[in-house]
C-alpha positions as CSV (number, residue, x, y, z in Angstrom):
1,X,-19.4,-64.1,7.7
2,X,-20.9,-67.7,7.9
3,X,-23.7,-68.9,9.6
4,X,-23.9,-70.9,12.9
5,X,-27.1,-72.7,13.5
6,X,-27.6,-75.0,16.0
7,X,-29.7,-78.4,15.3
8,X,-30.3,-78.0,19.4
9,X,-33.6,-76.5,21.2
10,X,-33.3,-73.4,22.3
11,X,-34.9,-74.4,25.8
12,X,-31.7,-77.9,25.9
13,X,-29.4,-74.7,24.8
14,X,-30.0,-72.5,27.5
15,X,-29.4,-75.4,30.3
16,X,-25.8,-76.2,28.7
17,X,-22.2,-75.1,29.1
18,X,-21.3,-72.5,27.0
19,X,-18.3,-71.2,26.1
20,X,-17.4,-67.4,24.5
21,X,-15.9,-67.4,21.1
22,X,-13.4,-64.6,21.6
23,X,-14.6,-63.5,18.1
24,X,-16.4,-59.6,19.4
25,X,-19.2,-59.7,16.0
26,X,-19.9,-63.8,17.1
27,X,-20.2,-62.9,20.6
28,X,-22.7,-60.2,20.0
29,X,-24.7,-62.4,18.1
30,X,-23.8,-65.4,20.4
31,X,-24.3,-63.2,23.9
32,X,-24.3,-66.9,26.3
33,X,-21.2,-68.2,23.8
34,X,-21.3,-71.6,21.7
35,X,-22.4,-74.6,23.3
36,X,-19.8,-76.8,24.8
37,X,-21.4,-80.0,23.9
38,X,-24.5,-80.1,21.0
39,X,-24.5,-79.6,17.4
40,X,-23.6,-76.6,15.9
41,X,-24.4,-76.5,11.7
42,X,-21.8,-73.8,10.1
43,X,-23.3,-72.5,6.8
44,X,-20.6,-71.1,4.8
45,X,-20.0,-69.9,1.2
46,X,-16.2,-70.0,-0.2
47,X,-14.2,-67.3,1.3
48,X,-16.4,-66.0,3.9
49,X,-14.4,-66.3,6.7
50,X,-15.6,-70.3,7.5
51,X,-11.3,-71.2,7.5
52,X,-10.5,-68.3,10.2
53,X,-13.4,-68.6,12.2
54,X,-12.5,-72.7,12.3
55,X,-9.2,-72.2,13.2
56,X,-10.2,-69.9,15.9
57,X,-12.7,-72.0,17.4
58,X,-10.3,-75.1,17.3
59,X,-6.8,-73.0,18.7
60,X,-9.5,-72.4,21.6
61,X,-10.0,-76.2,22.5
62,X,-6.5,-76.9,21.8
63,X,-5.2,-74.4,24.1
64,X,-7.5,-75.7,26.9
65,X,-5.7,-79.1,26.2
66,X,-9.1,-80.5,25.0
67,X,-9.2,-83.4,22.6
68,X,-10.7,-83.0,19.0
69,X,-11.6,-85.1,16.2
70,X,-11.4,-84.2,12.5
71,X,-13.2,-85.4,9.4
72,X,-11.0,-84.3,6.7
73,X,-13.1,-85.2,3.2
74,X,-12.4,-81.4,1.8
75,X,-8.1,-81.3,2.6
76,X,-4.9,-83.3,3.3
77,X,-4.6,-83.6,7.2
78,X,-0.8,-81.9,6.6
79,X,-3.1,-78.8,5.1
80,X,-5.4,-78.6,8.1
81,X,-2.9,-78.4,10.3
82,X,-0.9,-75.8,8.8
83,X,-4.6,-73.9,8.6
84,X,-5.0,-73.9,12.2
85,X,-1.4,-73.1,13.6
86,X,0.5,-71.8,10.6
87,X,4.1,-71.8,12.0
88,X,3.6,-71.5,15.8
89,X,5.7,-73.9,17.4
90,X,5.2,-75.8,20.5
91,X,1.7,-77.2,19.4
92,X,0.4,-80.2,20.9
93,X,-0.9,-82.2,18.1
94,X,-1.8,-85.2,20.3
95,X,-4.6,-83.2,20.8
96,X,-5.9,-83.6,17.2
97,X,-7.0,-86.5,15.4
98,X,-7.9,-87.2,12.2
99,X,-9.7,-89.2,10.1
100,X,-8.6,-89.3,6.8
101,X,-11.0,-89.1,4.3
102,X,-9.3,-87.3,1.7
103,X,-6.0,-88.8,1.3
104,X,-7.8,-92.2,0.3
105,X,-10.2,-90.2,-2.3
106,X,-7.3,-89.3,-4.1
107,X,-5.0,-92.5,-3.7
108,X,-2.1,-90.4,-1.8
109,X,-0.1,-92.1,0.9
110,X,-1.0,-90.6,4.5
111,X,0.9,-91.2,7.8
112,X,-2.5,-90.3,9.8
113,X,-3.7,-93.3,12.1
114,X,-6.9,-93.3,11.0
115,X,-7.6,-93.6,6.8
116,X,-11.5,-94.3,5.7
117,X,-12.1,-94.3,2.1
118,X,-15.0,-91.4,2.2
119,X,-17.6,-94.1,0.4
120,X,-17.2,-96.5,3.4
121,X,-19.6,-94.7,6.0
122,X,-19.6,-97.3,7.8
123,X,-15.9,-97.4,7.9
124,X,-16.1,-93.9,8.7
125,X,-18.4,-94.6,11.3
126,X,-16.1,-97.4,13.1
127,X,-12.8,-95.2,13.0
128,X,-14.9,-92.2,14.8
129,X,-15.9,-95.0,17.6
130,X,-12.1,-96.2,17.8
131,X,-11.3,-92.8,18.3
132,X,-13.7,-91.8,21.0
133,X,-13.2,-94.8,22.8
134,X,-9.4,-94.3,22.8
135,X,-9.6,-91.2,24.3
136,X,-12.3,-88.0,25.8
137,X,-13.2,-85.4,22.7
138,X,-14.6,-82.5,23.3
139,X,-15.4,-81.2,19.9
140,X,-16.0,-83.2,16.5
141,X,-15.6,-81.7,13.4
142,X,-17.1,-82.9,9.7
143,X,-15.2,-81.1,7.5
144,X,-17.5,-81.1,5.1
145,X,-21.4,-82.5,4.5
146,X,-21.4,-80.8,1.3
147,X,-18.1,-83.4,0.0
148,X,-20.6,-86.3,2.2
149,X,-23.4,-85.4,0.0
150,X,-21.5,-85.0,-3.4
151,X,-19.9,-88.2,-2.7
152,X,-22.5,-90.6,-1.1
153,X,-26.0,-88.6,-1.6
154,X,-28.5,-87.0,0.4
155,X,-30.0,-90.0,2.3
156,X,-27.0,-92.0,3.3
157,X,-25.0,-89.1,4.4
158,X,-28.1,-87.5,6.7
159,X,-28.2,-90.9,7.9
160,X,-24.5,-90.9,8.7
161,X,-25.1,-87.6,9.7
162,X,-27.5,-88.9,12.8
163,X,-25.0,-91.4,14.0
164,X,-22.1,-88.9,14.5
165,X,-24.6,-86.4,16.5
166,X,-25.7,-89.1,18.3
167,X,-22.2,-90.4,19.0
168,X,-21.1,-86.8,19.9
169,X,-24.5,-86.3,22.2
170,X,-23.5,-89.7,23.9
171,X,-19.4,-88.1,24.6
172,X,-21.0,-85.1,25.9
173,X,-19.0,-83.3,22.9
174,X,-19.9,-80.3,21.0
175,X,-20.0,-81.5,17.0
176,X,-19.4,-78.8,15.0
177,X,-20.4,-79.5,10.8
178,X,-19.9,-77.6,8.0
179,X,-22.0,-77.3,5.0
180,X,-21.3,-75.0,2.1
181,X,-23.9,-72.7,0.7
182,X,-23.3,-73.3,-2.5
183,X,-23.6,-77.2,-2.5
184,X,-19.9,-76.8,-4.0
């Protein structure tokens, strides 16, 4: 099972929104739910569940009719999508947006809106502030610091790191980030 750990105090924890994971293990563990708006670090190692509890979490918000935004720099956009809703029908993918890290890593065409080449943090870090001020998101996801830190280093990808929490604690939006165990 991965790890959640949150970069928030306990005490700022406590006074927020929180929201039950509908996962019964996570919800033991997590007895007031995950924070609606914070950061929320999810340790992982390949193949321990980090994919299903993901696509859990993000069905959730979609199914609320809540906004999210996706860093994709470890999958195709197309993949991630067919991750979270396999062949349910009727999704409302207006909901999701992406930016689209990995398509321009790996010189493929893309049809997504948004397309950063994953060395351009700053580039990165304009398309996330397009995004949130064309619409409300409720929950950012950077899928993956590990790729961030492989690709650009430790120090400009914690610093890139600071912006998007700070940017998500401005939205009032919960920033979930996922980091593999591994360093893979």
């Amino acid at each position: 099972m991965p790890k959640l750990w949150s970069f928030e105090l306990l005490s700022e924890a406590a006074n927020l929104p929180q929201q039950s994971t509908g996962i019964e293990l996570l919800d033991k563990v997590l007895p007031t739910g995950l924070p609606r708006k914070g950061t929320v670090l999810l340790l992982y190692e390949p193949g321990s569940g980090e994919v299903e509890l993901l696509r859990h979490l993000l069905t959730g918000y979609m199914d609320e009719k809540q906004s999210l935004l996706y860093l994709a720099m470890d999958n195709f956009p197309r993949n991630i999508r067919q991750l979270i809703y396999g062949g349910v029908e009727n999704v409302d993918w207006s909901l999701l947006s992406f930016i689209d890290c990995y398509s321009k890593a790996f010189g493929v065409n893309t049809d997504e809106t948004y397309v950063e080449d994953p060395e351009n943090l700053s580039g990165i870090s304009v398309a996330v502030s397009r995004v949130m001020h064309e619409r409300t998101i409720s929950i950012i996801v950077l899928d993956s610091l590990s790729t961030l830190i492989r690709r650009r280093d430790i120090h400009p990808a914690i610093e890139f790191l600071r912006i998007l929490i700070a940017r998500a604690r401005q939205a009032g939006c919960l920033c979930i980030v996922l980091l593999n165990g591994k360093g893979r």
